[in-house]
C-alpha positions as a Markdown table, in Angstrom:
| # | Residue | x | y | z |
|---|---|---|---|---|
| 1 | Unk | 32.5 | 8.0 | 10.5 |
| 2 | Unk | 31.3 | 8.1 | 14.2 |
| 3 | Unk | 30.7 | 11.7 | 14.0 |
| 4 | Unk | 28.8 | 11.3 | 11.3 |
| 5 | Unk | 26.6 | 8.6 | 13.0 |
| 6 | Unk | 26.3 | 10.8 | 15.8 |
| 7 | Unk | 25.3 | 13.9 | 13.5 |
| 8 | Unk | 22.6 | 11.9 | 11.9 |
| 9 | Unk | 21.0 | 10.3 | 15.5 |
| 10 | Unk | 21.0 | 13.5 | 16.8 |
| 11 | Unk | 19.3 | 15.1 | 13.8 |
| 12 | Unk | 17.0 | 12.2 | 13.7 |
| 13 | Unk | 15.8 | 12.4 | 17.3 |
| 14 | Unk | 15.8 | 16.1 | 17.3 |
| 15 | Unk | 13.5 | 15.7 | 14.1 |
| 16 | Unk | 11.0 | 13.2 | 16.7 |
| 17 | Unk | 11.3 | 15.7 | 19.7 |
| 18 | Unk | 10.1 | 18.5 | 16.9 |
| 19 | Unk | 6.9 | 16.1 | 15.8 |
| 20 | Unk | 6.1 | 15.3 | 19.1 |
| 21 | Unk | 5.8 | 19.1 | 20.2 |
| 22 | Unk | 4.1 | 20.0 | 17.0 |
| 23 | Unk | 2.0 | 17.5 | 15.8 |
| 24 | Unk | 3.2 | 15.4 | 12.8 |
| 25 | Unk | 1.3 | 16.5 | 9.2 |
| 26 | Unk | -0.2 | 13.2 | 7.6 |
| 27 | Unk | 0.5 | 11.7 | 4.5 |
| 28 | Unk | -2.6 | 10.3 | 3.3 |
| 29 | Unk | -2.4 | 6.0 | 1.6 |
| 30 | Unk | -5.1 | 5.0 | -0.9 |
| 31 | Unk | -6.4 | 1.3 | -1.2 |
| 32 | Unk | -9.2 | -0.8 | -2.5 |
| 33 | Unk | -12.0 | -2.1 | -0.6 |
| 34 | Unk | -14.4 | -4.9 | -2.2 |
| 35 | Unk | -17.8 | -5.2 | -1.3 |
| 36 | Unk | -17.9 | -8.0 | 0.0 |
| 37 | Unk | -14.6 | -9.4 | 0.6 |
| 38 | Unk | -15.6 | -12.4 | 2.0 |
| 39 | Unk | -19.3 | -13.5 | 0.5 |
| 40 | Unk | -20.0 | -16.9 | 1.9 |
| 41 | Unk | -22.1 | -17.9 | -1.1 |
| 42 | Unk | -21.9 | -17.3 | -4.7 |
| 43 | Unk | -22.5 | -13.7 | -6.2 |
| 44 | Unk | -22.0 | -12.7 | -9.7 |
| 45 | Unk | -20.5 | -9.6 | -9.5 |
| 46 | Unk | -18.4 | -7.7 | -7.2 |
| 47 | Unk | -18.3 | -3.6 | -6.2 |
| 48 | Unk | -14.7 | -1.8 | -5.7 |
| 49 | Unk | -13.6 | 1.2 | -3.9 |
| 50 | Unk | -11.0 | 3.0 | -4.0 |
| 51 | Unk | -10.4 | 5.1 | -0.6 |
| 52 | Unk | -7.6 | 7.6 | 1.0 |
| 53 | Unk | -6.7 | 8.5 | 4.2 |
| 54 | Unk | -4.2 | 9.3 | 6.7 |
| 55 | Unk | -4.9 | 5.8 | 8.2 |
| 56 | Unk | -7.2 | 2.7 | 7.8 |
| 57 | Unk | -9.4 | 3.9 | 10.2 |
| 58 | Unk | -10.5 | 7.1 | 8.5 |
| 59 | Unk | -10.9 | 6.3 | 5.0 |
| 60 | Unk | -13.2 | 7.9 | 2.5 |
| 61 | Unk | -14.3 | 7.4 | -1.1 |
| 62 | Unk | -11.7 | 8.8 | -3.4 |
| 63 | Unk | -13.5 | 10.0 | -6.7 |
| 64 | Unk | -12.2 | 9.0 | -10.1 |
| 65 | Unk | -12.8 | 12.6 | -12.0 |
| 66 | Unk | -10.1 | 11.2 | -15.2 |
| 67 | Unk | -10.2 | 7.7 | -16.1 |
| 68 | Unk | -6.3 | 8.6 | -17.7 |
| 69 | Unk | -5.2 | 8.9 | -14.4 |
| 70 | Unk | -5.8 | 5.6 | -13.4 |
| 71 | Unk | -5.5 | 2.9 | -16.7 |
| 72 | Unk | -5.0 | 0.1 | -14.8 |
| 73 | Unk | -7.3 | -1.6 | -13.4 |
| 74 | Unk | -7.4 | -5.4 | -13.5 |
| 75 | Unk | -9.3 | -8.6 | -12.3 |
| 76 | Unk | -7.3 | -11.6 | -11.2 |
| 77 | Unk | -9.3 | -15.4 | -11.4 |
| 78 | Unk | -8.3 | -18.3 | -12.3 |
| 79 | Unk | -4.7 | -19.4 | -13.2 |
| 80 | Unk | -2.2 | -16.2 | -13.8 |
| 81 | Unk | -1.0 | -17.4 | -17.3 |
| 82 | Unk | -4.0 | -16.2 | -18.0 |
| 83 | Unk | -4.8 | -12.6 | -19.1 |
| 84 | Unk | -6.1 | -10.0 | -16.5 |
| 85 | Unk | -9.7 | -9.9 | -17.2 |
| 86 | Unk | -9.6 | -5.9 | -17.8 |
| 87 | Unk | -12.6 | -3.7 | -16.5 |
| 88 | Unk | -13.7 | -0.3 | -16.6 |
| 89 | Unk | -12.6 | 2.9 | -14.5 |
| 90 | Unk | -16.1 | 4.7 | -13.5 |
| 91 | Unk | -15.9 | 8.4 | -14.1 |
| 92 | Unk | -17.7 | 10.0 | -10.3 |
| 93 | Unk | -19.2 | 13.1 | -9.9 |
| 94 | Unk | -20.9 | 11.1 | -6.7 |
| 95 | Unk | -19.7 | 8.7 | -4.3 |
| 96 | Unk | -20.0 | 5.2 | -5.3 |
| 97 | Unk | -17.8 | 2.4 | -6.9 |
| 98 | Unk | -14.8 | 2.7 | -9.3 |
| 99 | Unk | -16.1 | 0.0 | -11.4 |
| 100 | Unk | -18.2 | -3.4 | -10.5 |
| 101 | Unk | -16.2 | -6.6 | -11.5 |
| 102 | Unk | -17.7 | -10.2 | -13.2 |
| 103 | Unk | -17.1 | -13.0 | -10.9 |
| 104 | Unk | -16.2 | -16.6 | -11.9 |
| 105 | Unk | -19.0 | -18.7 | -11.4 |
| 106 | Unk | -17.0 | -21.5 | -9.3 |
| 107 | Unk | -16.0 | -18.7 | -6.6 |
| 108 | Unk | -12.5 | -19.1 | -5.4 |
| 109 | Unk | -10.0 | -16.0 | -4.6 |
| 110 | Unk | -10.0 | -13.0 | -6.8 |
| 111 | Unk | -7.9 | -9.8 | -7.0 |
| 112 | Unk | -8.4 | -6.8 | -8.1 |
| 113 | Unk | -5.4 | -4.1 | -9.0 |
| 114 | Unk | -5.3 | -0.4 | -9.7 |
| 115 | Unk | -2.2 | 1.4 | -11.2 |
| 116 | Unk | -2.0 | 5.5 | -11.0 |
| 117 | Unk | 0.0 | 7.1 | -13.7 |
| 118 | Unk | 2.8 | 9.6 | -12.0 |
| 119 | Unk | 1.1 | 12.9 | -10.7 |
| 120 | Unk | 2.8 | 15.9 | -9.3 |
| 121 | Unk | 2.5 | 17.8 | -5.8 |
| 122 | Unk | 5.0 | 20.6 | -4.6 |
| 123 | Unk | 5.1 | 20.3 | -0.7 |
| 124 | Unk | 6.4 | 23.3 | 1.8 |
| 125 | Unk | 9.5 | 22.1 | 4.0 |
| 126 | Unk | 8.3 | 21.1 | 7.3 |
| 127 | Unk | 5.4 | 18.8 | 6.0 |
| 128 | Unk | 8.0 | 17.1 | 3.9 |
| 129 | Unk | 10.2 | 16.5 | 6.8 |
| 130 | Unk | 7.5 | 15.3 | 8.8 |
| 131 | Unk | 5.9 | 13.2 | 5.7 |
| 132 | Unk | 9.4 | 12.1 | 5.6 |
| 133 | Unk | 9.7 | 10.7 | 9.3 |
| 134 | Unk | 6.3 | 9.3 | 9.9 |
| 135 | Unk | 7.1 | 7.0 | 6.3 |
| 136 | Unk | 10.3 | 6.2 | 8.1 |
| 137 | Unk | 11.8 | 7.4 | 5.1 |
| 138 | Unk | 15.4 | 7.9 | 7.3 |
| 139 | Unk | 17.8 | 7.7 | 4.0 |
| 140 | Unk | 15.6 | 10.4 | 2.6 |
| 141 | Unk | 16.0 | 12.4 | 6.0 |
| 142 | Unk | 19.8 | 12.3 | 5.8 |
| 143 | Unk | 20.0 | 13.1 | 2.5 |
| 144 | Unk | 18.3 | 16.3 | 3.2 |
| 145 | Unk | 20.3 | 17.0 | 6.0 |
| 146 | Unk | 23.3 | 16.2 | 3.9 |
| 147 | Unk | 22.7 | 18.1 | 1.2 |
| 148 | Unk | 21.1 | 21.4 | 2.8 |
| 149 | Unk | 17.7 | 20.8 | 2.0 |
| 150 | Unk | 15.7 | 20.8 | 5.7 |
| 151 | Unk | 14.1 | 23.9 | 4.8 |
| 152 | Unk | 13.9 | 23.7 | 1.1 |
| 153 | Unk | 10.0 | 23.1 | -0.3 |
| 154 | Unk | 10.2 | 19.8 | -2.6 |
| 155 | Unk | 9.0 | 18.6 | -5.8 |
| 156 | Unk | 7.3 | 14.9 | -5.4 |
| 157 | Unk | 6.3 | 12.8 | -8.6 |
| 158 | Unk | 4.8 | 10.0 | -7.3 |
| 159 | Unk | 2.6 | 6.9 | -8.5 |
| 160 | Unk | -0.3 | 4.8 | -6.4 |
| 161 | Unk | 0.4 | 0.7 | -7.0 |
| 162 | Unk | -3.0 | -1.2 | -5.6 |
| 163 | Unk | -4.6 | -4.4 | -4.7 |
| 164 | Unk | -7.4 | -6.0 | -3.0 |
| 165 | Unk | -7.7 | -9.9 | -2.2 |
| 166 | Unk | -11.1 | -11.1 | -2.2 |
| 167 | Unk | -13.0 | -14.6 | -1.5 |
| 168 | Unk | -16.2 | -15.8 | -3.1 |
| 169 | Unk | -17.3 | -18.9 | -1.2 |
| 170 | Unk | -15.3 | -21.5 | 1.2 |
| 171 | Unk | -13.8 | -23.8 | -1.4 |
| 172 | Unk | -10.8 | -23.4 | -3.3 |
| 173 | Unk | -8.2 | -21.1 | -0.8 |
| 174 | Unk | -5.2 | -23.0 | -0.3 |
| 175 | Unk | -2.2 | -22.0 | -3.5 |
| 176 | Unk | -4.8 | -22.5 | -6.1 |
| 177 | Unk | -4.6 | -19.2 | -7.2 |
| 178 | Unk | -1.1 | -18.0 | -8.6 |
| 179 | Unk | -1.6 | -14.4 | -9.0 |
| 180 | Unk | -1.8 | -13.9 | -5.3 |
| 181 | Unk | 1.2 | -15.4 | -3.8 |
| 182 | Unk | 3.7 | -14.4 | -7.2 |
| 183 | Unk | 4.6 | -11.1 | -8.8 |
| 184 | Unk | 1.4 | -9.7 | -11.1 |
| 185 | Unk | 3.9 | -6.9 | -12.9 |
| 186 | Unk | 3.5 | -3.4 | -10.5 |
| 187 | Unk | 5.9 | -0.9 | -10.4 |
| 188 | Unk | 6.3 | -1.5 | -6.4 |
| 189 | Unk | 4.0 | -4.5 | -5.3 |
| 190 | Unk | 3.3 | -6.3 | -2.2 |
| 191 | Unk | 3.2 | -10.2 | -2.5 |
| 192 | Unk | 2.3 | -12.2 | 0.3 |
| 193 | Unk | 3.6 | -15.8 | 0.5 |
| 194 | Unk | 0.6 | -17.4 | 1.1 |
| 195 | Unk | -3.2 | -16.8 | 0.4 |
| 196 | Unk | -4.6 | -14.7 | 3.4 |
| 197 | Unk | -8.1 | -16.5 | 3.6 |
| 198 | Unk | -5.9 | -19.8 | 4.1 |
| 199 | Unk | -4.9 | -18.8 | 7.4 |
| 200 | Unk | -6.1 | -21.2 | 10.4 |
| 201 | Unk | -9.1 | -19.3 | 12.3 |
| 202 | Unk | -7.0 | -18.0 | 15.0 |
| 203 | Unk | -4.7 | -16.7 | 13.0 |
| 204 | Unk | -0.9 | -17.0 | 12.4 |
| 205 | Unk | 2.1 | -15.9 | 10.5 |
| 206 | Unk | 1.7 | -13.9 | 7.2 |
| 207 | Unk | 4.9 | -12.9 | 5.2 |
| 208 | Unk | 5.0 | -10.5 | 2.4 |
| 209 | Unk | 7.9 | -10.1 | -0.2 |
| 210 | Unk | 8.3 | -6.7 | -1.5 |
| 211 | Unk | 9.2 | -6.0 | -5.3 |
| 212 | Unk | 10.4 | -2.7 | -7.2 |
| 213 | Unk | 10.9 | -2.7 | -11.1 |
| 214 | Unk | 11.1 | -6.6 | -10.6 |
| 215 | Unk | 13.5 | -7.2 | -8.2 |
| 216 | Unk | 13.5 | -7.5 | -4.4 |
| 217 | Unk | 13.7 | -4.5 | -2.0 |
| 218 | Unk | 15.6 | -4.1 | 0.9 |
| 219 | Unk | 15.6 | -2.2 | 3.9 |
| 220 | Unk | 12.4 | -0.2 | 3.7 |
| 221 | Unk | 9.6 | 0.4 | 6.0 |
| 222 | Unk | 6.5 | -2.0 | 5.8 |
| 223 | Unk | 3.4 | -1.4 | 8.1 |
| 224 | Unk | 0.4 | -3.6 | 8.7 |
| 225 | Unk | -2.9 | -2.1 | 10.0 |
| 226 | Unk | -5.6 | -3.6 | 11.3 |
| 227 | Unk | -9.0 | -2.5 | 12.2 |
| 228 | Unk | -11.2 | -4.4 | 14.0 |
| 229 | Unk | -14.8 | -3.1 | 15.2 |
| 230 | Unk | -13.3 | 0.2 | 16.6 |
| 231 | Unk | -9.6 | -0.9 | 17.1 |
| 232 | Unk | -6.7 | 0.0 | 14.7 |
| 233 | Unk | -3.5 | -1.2 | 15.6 |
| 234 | Unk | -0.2 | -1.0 | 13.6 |
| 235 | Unk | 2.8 | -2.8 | 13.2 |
| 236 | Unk | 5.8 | -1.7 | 11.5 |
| 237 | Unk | 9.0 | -3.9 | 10.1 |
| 238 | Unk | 11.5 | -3.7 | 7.7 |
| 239 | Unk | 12.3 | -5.4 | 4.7 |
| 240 | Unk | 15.8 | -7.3 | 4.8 |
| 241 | Unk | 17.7 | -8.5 | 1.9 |
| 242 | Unk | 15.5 | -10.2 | 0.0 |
| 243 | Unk | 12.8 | -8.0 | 0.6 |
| 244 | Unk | 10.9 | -10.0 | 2.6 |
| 245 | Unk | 9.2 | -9.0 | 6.3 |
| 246 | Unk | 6.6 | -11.9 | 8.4 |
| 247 | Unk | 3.9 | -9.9 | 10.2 |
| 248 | Unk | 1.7 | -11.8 | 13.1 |
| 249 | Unk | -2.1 | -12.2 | 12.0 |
| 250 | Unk | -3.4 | -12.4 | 16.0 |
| 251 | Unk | -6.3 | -13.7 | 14.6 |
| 252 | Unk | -8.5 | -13.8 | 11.6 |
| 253 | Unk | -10.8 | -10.9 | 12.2 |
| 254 | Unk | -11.2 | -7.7 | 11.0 |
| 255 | Unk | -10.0 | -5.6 | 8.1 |
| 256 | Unk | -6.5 | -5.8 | 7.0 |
| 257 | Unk | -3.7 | -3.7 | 5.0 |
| 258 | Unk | -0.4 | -3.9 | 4.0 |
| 259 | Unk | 1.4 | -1.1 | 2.7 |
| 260 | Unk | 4.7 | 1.2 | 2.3 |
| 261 | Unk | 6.5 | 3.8 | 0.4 |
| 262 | Unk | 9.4 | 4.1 | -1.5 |
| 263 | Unk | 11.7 | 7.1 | -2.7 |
| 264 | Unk | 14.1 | 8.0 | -4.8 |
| 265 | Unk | 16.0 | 11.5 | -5.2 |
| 266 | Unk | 17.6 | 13.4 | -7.7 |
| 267 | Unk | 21.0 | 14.8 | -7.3 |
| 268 | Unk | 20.5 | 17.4 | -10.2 |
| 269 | Unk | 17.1 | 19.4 | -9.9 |
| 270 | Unk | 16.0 | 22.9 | -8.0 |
| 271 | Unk | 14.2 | 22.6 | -5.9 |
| 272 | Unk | 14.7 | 19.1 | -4.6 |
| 273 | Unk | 12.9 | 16.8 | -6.8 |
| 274 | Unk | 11.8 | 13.2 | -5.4 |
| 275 | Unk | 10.3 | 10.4 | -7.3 |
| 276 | Unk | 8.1 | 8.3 | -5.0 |
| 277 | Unk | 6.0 | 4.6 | -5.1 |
| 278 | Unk | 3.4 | 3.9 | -3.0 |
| 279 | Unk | 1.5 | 0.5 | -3.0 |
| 280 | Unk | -0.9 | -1.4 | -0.4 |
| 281 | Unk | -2.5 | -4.6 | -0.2 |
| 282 | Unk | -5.8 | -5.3 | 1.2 |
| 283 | Unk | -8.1 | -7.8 | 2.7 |
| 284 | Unk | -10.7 | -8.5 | 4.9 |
| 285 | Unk | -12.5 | -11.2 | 7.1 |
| 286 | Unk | -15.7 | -10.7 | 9.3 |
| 287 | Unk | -15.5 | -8.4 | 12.6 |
């Protein structure tokens, strides 16, 4: 058992000297941004985006070119037991807005969630490894060290899970609004456990729970990025038993995302297939 410890550090940290020397090949997130996500007075409507990058700081518009790719796509207001108000995917041949959303007239929190049906990518060796490591995907590292794979191309299904918290006004933060601080349904989803905009001005602690297929999940990496005028800095945790991680909010300021990735393998394909989840949670107060 200790040599196999010591064969897995050592592959690990060889695997870090490697990325540092070489430069590590990005694996790019996707989120929503809201324009605005915090309007001080009352508006009727709301425009989403949907952006990818390889981090918060370098985003652009990510065009919608099949509306079957991405079927969900849901407004939250009001009480949860009440149905998702649903709201159409924009087709883009230009830059612009996925869709524009109706607002309630009273303001309050809103969300807004996007769902990506599984797509395909085949992916040469070395990015995957490095993919692999900067995700701090370590269980999927082993396993391909276990099972002979380091230099083996791969075969990754994987699915986007999205949201975006939003804020129409000053009244009604608090835990007024269900839908953001419980479970909406996703795949993988990101729940914080309480209403972001209801932190004091100077900030303080925000903890998230993490759900896949319903139940809680442990031990995986959870980042938070924030970017502030021309600032980005990132913090990294990891879940523990319940699926739960409490990041720092040093104070309210500045856009905000939450977000990880999980993987599964198969133990039966050629080349090595991987079935991944990837899901974020954004918001956003005044620079």
């Amino acid at each position: 058992m200790k040599e196999r410890q010591w064969q897995l550090g050592f592959f690990v940290s060889a695997i870090i000297i490697s990325l540092f020397v070489t430069g590590t090949a990005r694996a790019h997130d996707q989120w929503l941004e809201v324009e605005s996500f915090w309007t001080k007075g009352e508006v009727a409507s709301a425009k989403i985006y949907f952006r990818m990058g390889e981090d918060f700081a370098h985003g652009e518009e990510f065009r919608v070119h099949r509306r079957d790719k991405y079927q969900q796509f849901n407004l939250y207001r009001g009480d949860v037991s009440a149905a998702p108000a649903g709201q159409p995917i924009l087709l883009q041949e230009d830059s612009g807005p996925i869709g524009t959303v109706r607002l309630t007239a009273t303001g309050g929190t809103h969300m807004v969630s996007l769902e990506s049906t599984i797509r395909t990518l085949e992916i040469p060796a070395k990015n995957f490894q490095e993919y692999l490591l900067e995700k701090r995907l370590i269980d999927m590292l082993a396993y391909r060290a276990d099972h002979g794979q380091e230099d083996a191309p791969s075969v990754e299904h994987y699915s986007r899970h999205l949201k975006a918290i939003f804020q129409v006004g000053d009244g009604v933060i608090g835990n007024s609004h269900p839908f953001v601080t419980r479970p909406i349904g996703q795949e993988l989803e990101i729940v914080p456990d309480i209403n972001p905009y209801a932190l004091p001005e100077a900030g303080g602690a925000l903890g998230v729970q993490v759900f896949f297929s319903g139940k809680p999940l442990a031990n995986r990496a959870i980042t938070l990025s924030n970017l502030a005028g021309n600032t980005m800095t990132l913090t990294t945790l990891r879940t523990d038993k319940d699926g739960k991680a409490a990041f720092w909010i040093e104070k309210k300021r500045g856009r905000w995302m939450i977000h990880l990735v999980h993987m599964q393998h198969s133990d039966s394909e050629a080349p090595p297939v991987y079935r991944s989840w990837w899901a974020s949670l954004t918001f956003s107060f005044a620079d």
